[in-house]
N, C-alpha and C positions, 0 to 999 in steps of 0.2 A: 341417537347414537350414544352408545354406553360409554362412560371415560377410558375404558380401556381400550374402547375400538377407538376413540378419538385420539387417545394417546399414541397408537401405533401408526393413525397416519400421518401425525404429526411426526414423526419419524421418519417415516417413511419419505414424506415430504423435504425433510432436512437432509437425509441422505441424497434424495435427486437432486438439490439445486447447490449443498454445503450449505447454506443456513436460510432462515427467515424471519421476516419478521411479525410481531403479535399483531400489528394491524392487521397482515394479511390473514392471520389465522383465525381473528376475529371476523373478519369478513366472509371465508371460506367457509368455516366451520357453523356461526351463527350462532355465537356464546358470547359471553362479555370475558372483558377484558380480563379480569378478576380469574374466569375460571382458565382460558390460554395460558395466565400465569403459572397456574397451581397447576397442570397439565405440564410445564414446563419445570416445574419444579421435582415434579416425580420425576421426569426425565433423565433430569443435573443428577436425581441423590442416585440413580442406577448407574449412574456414570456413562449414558448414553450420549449428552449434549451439553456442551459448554455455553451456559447462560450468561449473555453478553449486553450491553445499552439497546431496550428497546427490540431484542431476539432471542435465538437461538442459533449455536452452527455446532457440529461434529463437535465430539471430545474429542483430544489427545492427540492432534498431529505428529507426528513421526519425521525424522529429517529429509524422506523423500516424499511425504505426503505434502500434496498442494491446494489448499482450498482454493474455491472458487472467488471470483470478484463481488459475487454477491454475500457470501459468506464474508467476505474481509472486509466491505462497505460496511455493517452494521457494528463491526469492534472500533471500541474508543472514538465513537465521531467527535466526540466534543475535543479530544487532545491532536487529532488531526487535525480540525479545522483550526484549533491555537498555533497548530507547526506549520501550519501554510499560511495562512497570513503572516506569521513570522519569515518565513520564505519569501514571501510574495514582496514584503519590503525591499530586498536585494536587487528584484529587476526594473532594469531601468531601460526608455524607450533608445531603440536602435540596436538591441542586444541581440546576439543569438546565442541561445537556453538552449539545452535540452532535458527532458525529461523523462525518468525512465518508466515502466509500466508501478504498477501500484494506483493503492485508495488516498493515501498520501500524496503522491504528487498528481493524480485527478482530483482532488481538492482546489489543490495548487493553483491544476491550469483553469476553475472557473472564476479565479481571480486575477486572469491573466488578458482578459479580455480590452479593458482599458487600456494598455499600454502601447501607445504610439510606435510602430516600426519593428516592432519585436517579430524576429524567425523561432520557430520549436521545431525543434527537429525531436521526437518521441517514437517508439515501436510501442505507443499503449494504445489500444482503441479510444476509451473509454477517457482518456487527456484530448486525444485528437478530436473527440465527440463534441466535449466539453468547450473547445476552443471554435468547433463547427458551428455549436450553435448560436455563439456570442461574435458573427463573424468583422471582422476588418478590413477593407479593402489596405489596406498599409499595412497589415499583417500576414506573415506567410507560415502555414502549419506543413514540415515534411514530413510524412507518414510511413516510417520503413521498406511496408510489408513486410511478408515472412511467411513461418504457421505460428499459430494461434496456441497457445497454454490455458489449461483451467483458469488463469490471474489476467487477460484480456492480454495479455502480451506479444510481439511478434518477434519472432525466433527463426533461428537456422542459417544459414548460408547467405537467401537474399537478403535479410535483417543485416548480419554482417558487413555484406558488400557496401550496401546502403549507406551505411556508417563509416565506411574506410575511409574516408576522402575529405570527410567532414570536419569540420576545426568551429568549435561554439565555446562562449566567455565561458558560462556555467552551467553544469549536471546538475540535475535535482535526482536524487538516487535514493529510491523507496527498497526498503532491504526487508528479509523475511525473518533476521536477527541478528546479533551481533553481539562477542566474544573477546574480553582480550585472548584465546587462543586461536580462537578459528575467524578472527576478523568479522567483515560483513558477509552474510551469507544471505542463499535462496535453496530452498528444494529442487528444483529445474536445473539442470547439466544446461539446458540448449540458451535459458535463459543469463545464466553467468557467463557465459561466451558474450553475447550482447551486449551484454552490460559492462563487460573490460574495455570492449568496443567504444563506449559511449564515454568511461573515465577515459580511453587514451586521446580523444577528440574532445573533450574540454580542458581548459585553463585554470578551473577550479575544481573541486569536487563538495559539495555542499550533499551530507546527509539529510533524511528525513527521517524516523523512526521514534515513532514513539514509547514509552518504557516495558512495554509486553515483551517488545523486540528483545529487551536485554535479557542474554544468556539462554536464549531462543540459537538454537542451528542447525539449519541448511545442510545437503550433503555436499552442497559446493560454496566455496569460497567465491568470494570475487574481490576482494581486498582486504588487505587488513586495514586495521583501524587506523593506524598511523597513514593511511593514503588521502585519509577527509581533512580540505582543508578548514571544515566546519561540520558540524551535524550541529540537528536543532531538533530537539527532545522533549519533552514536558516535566512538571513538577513529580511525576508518580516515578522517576528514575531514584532507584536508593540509593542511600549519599556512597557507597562503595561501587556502585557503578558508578554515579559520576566522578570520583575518584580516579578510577581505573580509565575509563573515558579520558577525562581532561590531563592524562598523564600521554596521552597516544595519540590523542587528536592535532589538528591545530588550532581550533577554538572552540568550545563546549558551551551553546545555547540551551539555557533552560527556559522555557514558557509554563506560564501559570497559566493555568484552565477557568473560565469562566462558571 
C-alpha cells in the first residue's frame, strides 16, 4: 500500500470511530510505529487530525460537534488519571456519589472499586462497566438508562426520571469545557438536561476537567462556574485561568502530572 492510500484510510478510519490509536494502526496496517507517526503527521499539518498522547482524533470540534468516547479516552490520559486519583481521595466508604458520563470520571470509577458500602448512581456506560467489572457484593452501581450519546452517555426523559428522586453526598461532573462567560458546558442539549439533574441531587458538586477544557464551549450550559464547590484540574491550566477559576469556584485543585 502506497502512503497515500494508507494515509487516506487512516482517515477514513478516524472519521468512523472519532479517533485511534497507533498501536492499532500498527497492527492494522503492518508498518512500524515510526512510519503510523509520520502518516499522522502529514495528516496534523493538512489539518485533518488532531494529534493527541499515543493517537489521533478529528481536528476542530465545533460547539455542537461531539466526539466519540473513544476519541476522548486517548486525549490527556496521563492528567486525567492525576484528576481521578485526586478525586478518588474524597470518597469515603458508605457514601453515595454520583458520577456523570465522561473519560474523567470513568477513570474515577476504576478507582472506585475498593471502597466499602459505596452507592453510584451514573448515566455513563463506560463508569458503570468500570465498577462491573471490579464488583462488590457491599456495593450498589444505579445505572440511569436512557438513549445513548456519541460520549457513552444516557439521556432523555428516562435518565431524568431516574435521577428525580435521587439525593447523593457528591457529583463528579466531567464537562466538555469551561468559561468565566459560558460556565461548564457540553455539546449535547439532552445531555446538559441530566446533568442539572444530577448537580440538583448532590450535596457537593466536585468538577473534573482537565486544562484542554479551558475556554473550550459547549452550546449548552449546564452551570456556571461559581455552582463547583471544587473542580480539580492539572498543572497545564495557565495561571489566568486558574486566576479566573479560583475567583468563581469554591476551591481550585491543581495536580502535577507524573
Amino acid at each position: 500500500m502506497l502512503a497515500q492510500q494508507r494515509q487516506n484510510a487512516i482517515l477514513e478510519l478516524i472519521r468512523q470511530r472519532g479517533g485511534v490509536r497507533v498501536s492499532h494502526l500498527v497492527s492494522r496496517f503492518g508498518v512500524s510505529d515510526m512510519t503510523i507517526r509520520r502518516d499522522l503527521e502529514v495528516l496534523a499539518e493538512r489539518g485533518l487530525v488532531d494529534k493527541v498522547h499515543g493517537g489521533a482524533t478529528l481536528a476542530g470540534p465545533g460547539s455542537a460537534e461531539e466526539p466519540g468516547f473513544a476519541a476522548k479516552s486517548v486525549r490527556q490520559q496521563d492528567e486525567k488519571r492525576a484528576i481521578a486519583g485526586r478525586a478518588a481521595r474524597m470518597v469515603e466508604p458508605g457514601m453515595a456519589v454520583a458520577l456523570s458520563a465522561g473519560t474523567t470520571t470513568a477513570a474515577l470509577a476504576t478507582l472506585l472499586g475498593d471502597v466499602p458500602g459505596l452507592t453510584v448512581v451514573t448515566n455513563s456506560i463506560p463508569v458503570a462497566d468500570a465498577l462491573y467489572q471490579n464488583p462488590r457484593v457491599d456495593q450498589t452501581v444505579v445505572l440511569t438508562g436512557g438513549i445513548r450519546t456519541p460520549s457513552d452517555a444516557l439521556t432523555g426523559p428516562v435518565a431524568e426520571a431516574a435521577i428525580r428522586t435521587l439525593n447523593v453526598d457528591l457529583l463528579f461532573l466531567g464537562v466538555h469545557g469551561m468559561s468565566p462567560r459560558t460556565g461548564f458546558t457540553t455539546p449535547n442539549l439532552l445531555e446538559a438536561a441530566v446533568n442539572k439533574r444530577l448537580i440538583g441531587a448532590a450535596r457537593h458538586l466536585v468538577v473534573l476537567a482537565d486544562h484542554t477544557k479551558w475556554e473550550t464551549i459547549g452550546i449548552a450550559t449546564i452551570a456556571p462556574l461559581a455552582e463547583a464547590d471544587l473542580l480539580i484540574t492539572d498543572a497545564g491550566l495557565p495561571a489566568d485561568g486558574r486566576r479566573q477559576i479560583g475567583e468563581q469556584v469554591g476551591e481550585l485543585v491543581v495536580v502535577e502530572v507524573d
